[in-house]
C-alpha positions as CSV (number, residue, x, y, z in Angstrom):
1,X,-0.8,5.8,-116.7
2,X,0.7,6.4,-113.6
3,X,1.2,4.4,-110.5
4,X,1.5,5.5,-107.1
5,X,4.1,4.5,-104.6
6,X,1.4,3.6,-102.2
7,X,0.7,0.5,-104.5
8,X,3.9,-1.0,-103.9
9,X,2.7,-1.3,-100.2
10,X,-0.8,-2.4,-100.9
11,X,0.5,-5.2,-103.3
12,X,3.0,-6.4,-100.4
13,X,0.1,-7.0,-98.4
14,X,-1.8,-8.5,-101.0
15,X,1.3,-10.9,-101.1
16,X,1.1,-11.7,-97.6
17,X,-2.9,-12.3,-97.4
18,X,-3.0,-14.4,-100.1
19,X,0.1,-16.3,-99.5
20,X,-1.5,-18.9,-96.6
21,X,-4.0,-19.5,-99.7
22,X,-1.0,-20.5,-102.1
23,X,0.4,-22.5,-99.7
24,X,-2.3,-24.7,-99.0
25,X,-3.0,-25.6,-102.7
26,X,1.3,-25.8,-103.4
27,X,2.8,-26.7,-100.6
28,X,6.3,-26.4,-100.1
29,X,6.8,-23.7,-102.2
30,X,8.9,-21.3,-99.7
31,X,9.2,-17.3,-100.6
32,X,8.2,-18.3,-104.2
33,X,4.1,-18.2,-102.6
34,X,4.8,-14.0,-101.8
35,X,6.2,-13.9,-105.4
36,X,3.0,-16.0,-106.7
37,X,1.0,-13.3,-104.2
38,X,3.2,-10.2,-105.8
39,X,1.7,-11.8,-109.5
40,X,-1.6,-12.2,-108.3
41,X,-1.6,-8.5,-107.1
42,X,-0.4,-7.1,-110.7
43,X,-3.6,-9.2,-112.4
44,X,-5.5,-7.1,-109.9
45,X,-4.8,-4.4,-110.6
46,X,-4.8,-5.0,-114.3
47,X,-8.6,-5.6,-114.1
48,X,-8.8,-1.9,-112.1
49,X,-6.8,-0.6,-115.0
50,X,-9.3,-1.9,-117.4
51,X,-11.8,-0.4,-114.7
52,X,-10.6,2.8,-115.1
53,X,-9.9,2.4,-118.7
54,X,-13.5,2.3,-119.7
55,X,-14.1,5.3,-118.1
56,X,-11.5,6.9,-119.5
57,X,-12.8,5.5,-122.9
58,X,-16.6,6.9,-122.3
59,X,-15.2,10.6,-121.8
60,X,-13.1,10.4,-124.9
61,X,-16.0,9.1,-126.8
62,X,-18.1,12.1,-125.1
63,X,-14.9,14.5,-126.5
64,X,-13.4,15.0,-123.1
65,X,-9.7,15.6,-122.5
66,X,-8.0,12.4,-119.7
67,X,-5.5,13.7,-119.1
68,X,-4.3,10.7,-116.6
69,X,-4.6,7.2,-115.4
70,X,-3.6,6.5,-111.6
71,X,-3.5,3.8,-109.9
72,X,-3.1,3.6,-106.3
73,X,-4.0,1.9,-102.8
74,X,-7.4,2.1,-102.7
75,X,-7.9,1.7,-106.5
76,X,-7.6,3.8,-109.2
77,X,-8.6,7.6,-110.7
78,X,-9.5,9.0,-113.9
79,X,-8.7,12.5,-114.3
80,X,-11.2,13.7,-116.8
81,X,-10.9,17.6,-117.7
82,X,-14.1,19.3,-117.7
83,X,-17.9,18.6,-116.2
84,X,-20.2,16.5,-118.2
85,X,-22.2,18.5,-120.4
86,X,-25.3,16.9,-119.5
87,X,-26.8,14.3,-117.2
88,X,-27.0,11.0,-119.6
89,X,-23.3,11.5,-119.8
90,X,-22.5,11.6,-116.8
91,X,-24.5,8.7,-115.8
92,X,-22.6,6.6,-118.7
93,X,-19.4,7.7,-117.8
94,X,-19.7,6.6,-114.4
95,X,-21.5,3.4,-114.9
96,X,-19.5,2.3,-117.3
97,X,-16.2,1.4,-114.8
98,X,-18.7,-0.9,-112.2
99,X,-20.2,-2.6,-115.4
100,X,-16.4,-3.6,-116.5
101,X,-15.6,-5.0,-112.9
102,X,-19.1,-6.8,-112.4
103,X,-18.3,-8.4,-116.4
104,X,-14.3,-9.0,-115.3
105,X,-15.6,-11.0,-112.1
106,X,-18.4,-13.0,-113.7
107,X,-16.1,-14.2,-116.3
108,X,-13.4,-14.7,-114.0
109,X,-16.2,-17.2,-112.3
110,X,-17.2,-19.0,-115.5
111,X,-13.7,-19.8,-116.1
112,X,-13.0,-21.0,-112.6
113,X,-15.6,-24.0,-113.1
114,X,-13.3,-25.1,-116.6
115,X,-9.5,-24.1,-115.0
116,X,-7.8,-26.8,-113.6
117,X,-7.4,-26.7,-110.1
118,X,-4.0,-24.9,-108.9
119,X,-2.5,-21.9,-108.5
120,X,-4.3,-20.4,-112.2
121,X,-8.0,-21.5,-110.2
122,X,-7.0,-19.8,-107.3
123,X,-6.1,-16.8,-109.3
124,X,-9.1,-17.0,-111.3
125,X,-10.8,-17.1,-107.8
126,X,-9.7,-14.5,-106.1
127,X,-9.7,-12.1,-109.8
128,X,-13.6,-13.0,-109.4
129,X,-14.0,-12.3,-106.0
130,X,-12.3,-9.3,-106.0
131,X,-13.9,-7.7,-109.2
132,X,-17.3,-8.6,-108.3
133,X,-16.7,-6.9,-104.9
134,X,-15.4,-3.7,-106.7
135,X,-18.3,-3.8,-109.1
136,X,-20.9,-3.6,-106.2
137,X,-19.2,-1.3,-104.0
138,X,-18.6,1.5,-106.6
139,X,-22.0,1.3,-107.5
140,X,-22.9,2.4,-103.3
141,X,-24.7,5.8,-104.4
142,X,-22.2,8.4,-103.0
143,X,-19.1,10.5,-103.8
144,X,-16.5,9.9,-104.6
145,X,-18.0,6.2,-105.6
146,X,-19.0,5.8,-109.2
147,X,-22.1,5.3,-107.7
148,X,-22.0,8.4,-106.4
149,X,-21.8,10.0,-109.4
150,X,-24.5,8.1,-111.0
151,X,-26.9,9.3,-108.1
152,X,-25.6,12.8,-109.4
153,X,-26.8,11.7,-112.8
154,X,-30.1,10.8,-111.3
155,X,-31.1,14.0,-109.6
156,X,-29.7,16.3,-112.3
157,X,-31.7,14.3,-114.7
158,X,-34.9,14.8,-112.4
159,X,-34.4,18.2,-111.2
160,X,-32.3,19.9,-114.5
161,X,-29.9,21.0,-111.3
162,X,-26.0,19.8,-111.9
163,X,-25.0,21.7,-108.6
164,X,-28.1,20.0,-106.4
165,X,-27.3,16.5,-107.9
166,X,-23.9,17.1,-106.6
167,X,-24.7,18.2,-103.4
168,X,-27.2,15.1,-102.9
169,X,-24.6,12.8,-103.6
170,X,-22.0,14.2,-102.0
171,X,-23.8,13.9,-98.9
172,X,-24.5,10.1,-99.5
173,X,-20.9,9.8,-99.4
174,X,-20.5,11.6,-96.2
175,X,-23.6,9.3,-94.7
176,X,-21.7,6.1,-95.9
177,X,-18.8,7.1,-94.6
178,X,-20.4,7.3,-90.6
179,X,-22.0,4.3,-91.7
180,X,-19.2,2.5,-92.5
181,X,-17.5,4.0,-88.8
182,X,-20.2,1.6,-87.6
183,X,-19.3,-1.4,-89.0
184,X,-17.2,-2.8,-86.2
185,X,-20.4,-2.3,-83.8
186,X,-22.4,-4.5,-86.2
187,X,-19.7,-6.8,-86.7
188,X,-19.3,-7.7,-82.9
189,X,-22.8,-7.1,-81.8
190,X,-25.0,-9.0,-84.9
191,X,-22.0,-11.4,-86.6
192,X,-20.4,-11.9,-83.2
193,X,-16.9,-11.7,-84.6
194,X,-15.1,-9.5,-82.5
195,X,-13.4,-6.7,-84.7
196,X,-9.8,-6.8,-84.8
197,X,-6.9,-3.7,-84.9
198,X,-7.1,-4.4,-88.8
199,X,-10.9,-4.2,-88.9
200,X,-10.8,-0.7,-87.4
201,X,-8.5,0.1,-88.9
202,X,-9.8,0.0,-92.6
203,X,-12.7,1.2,-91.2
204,X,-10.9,4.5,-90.4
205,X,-9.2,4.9,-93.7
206,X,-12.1,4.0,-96.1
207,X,-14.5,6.2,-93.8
208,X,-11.8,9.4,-94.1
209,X,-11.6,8.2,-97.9
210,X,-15.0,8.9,-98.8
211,X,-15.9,11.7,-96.4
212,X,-12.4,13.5,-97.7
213,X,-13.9,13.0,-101.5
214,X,-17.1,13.6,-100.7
215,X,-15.9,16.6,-99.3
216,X,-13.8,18.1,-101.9
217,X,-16.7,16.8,-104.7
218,X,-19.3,19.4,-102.8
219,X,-16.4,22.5,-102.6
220,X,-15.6,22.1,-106.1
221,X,-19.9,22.0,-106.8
222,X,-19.9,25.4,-104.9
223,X,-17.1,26.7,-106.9
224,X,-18.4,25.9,-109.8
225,X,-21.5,27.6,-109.5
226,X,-19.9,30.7,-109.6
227,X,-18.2,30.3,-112.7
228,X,-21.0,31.5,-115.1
229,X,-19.9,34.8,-113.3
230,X,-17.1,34.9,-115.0
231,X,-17.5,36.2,-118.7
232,X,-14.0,38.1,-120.0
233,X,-16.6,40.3,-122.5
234,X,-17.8,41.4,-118.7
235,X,-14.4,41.7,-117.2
236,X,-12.7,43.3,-120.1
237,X,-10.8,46.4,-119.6
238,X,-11.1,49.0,-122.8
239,X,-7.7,49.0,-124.0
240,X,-5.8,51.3,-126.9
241,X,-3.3,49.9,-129.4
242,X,0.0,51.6,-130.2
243,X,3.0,50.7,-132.1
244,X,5.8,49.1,-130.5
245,X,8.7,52.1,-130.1
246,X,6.0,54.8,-129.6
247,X,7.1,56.9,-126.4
248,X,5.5,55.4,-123.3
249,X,4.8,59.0,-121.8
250,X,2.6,59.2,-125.5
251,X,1.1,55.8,-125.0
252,X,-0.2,56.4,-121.4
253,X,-1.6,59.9,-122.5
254,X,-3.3,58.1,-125.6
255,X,-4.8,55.6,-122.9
256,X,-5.7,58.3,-120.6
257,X,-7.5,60.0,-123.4
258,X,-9.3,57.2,-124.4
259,X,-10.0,56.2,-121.2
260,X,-8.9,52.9,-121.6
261,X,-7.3,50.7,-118.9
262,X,-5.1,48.8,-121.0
263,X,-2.5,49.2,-123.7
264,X,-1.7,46.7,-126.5
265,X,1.6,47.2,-128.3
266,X,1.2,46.1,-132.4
267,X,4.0,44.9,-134.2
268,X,5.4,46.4,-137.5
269,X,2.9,44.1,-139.7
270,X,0.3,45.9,-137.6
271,X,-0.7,42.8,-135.3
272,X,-0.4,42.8,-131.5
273,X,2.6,41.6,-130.1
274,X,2.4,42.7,-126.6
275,X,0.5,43.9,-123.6
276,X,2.0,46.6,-121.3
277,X,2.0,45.3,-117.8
278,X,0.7,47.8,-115.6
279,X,2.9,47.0,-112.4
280,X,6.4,47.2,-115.2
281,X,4.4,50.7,-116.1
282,X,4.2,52.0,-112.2
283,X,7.7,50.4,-111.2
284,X,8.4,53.4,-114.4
285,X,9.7,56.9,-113.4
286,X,7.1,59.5,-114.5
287,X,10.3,61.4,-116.0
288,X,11.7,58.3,-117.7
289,X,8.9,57.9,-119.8
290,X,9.4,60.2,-122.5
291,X,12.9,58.1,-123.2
292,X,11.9,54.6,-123.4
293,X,9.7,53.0,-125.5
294,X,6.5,51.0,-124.7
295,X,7.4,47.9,-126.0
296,X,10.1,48.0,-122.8
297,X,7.1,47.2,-120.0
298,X,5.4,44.9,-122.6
299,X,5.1,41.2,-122.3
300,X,5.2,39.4,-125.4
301,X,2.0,37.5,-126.9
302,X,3.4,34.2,-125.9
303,X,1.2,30.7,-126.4
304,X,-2.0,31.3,-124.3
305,X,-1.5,35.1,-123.4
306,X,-4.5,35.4,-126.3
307,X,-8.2,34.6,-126.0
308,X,-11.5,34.7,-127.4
309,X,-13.4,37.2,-126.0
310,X,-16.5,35.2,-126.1
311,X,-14.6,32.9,-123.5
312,X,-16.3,32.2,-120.2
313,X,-16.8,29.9,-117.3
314,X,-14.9,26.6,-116.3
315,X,-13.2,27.2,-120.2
316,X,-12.1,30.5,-118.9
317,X,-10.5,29.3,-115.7
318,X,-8.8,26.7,-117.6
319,X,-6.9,28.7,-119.7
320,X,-5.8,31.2,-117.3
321,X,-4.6,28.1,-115.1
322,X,-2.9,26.5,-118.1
323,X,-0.7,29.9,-119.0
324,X,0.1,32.0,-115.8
325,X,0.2,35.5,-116.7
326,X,-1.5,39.0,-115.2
327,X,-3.1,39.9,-118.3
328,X,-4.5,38.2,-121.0
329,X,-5.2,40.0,-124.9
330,X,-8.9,39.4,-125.4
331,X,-9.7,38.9,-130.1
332,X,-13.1,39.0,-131.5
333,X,-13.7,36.3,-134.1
334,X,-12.6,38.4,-136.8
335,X,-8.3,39.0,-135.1
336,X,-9.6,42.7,-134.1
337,X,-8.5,43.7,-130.3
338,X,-11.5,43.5,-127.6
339,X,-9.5,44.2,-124.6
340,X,-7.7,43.0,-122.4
341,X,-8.2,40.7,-119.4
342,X,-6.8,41.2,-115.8
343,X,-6.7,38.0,-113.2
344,X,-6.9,40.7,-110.6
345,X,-10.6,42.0,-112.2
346,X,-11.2,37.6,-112.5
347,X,-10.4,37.4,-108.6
348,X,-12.8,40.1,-107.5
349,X,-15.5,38.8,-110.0
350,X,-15.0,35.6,-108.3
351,X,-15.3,36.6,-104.9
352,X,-18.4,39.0,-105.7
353,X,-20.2,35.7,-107.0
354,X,-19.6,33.5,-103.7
355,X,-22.0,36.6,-101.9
């Protein structure tokens, strides 16, 4: 779990809202109401840890990777690895963090009636208050808002499209967040509370909130939808295998031969144990080559530099984000050599899918 600096600030001015509320059930109490504030700011959050912790549970359940917990000043986020496999997930998953807050806040109000009156009862109020809010706000149907997401759910479901689910609800985000520009207008001209510098500006920071995740939710749908583009059996350059101390004048006439664009150097117990990197091979004088073995403009086969050739998509970009690298080895099921993988033949392929 992580927690933001951010929520150091937000807490302060939880502290200071609530502490004209703490006063007027204790009186007298002096600084100690902003430390009573500071308290009832942690149990807060605590219930938007638990939030967050239920979705976090759902994906887990589901068998996907969380990689972190953050919580910050406008809440809290999940990082999830991966996109739900299908629809009914994704709709649980998202659900599942408004049901905790609604189910926090109503039991925070059936214990309110039986506390004793004091400081706990106006913890137990405002714990209600707050979580019931949360609970009905994240379930608005837009990104980045759980409810977002579970409008995602509902249009994938319907239409069998991830990417046009996404894009529906991304643009209920964006259409919340102008609404919610508006709110000040409604405020003075139907309430007839004239809005304060506060009121605008929340208004401000939750409207560039959701249109910013909105936003990024709808670039990240486009993106995706050119992942099935990427397939490394597709991208794979034909490469030739050669022992480690063989001549590298030999090995690049072998690959030449063989037309191959790649060369794998194999170990004494005959496995691969390095890939020759083709700008090491260039930055080689043509007349140096017949002195120096191949294994010299080899990378090692460290963690990650090996794949399945079979691998494709998101899993694909993944793995080439986890380990850097300009080539990858590509292995059939059974250990034997495919190829190898460029990231310069995985840009272009890229590119060539967004037109």
């Amino acid at each position: 779990m992580l927690v933001s600096t951010s929520w150091f600030f937000i807490a302060a001015i939880i502290a200071v809202l609530v502490a004209p509320r703490i006063e007027q059930v204790e009186p007298g109490l002096g600084v100690w109401k902003y430390v009573a504030g500071v308290v009832f700011a942690v149990m807060l959050y605590l219930s938007v840890l638990l939030h967050e912790a239920s979705h976090a549970h759902m994906a887990r359940h589901y068998g996907y990777p969380v990689t972190s917990i953050t919580l910050h000043f406008l809440g809290g986020m999940t990082a999830i690895e991966g996109e739900s496999r299908t629809a009914r997930q994704e709709l649980v998953i998202a659900v599942v963090g408004p049901l905790t807050s609604l189910l926090v806040g109503a039991a925070a109000l059936a214990a309110w009636f039986v506390v004793p009156e004091g400081l706990l009862q106006v913890a137990i109020e405002g714990l209600a208050g707050a979580n019931l809010l949360v609970g009905v706000l994240n379930l608005v149907p837009g990104l980045p808002l759980d409810g977002g997401r579970v409008l995602k759910a509902v249009v994938w479901g319907a239409t069998g499209n991830m990417h046009r689910g996404t894009m529906v609800a991304g643009w209920g985000g964006r259409i919340i967040a102008l609404l919610i520009l508006s709110w000040p207008l409604f405020q003075n001209d139907v309430l007839g509370v004239p809005p304060s510098f506060v009121d605008y500006l929340l208004v401000v920071v939750l409207a560039l909130f959701l249109w910013a995740g909105a936003s990024a939710s709808m670039h990240q749908a486009q993106v995706r939808r050119r992942l099935p583009a990427l397939d490394a059996r597709r991208l794979a350059r034909r490469s030739v295998t050669v022992a480690e101390g063989l001549p590298l004048a030999q090995a690049v006439r072998l690959a030449q031969e063989a037309q191959a664009g790649s060369i794998v150097t194999l170990g004494p117990d005959g496995r691969p144990s390095g890939i020759v990197s083709e700008a090491a091979l260039l930055a080689t004088p043509v007349e140096r080559r017949p002195w120096v073995p191949v294994s010299s403009v080899a990378r090692s086969l460290e963690d990650g530099l090996a794949l399945s050739a079979g691998i494709a998509g998101e899993e694909l970009v993944r793995a080439i984000s986890h380990t850097p690298a300009q080539e990858y080895l590509l292995l059939d099921a059974d250990g034997a050599v495919y190829g190898v993988l460029s990231t310069v033949d995985v840009d272009r392929a890229f590119r060539e899918a967004a037109h």
